[in-house]
C-alpha positions in Angstrom: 0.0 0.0 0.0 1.8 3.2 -0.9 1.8 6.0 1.8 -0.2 9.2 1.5 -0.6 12.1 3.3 -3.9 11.5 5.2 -1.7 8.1 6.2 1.3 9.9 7.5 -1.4 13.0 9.5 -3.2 9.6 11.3 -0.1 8.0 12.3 0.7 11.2 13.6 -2.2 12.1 15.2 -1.6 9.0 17.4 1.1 10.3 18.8 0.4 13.6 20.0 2.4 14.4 23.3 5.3 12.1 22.5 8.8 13.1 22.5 10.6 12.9 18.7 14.0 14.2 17.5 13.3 15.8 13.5 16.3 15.2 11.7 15.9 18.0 8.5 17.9 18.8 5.6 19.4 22.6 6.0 21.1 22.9 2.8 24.2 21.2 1.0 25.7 18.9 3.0 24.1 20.1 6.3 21.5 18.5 8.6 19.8 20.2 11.6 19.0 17.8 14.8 16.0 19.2 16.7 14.4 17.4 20.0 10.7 18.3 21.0 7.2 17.3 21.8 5.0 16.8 18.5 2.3 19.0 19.9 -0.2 19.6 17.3 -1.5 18.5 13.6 -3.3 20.5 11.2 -4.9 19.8 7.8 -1.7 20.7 5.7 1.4 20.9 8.9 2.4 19.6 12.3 3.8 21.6 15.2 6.9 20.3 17.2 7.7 21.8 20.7 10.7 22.2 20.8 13.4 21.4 24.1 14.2 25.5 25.1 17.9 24.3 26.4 19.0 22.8 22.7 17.4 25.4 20.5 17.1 29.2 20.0 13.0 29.3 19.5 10.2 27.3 20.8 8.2 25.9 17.8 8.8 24.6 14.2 6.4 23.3 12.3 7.2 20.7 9.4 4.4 20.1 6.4 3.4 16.0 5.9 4.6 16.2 2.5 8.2 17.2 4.1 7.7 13.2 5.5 6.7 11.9 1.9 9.2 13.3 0.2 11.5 12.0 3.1 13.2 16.3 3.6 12.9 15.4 7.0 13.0 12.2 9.2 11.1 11.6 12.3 12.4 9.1 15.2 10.1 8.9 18.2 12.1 8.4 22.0 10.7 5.3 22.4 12.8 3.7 19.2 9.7 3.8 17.1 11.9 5.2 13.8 10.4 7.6 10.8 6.3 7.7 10.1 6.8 7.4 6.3 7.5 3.8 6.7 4.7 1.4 7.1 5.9 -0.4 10.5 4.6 2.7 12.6 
């Protein structure tokens, strides 16, 4: 079954509250690290808390198509690894 987006926004609507680490591309040869809470999802984006002692601002927010398109990687704390698979 291929993934889609209203796949990827359930999967992560399950997991509201849990703690995650967003691994993103930031440009050529560069990857930003970010730890948070995945606090909220929206028709079109999720929101990400993020922890105030590793990062400069509070919130980012990543679109689901970021997921598809595999831009940025999810990994949940609790080893559960990247929602575009189909094992989550």
């Amino acid at each position: 079954m291929p993934i889609t987006i209203a796949n990827i926004k359930h999967r992560l609507d399950e997991r509201l509250g849990d703690n995650l680490t967003v691994v993103a591309q930031a440009g050529r040869k560069k990857i930003t690290r970010r730890h948070g809470i995945l606090k909220e999802t929206y028709p079109a984006v999720f929101v990400v808390d993020l922890d105030p002692a590793t990062n400069a601002f509070k919130r980012v927010s990543y679109t689901y198509t970021d997921l598809l398109t595999k831009s940025i990687e999810i990994n949940f704390d609790d080893g559960t690894a990247n929602t575009n698979k189909t094992t989550c």
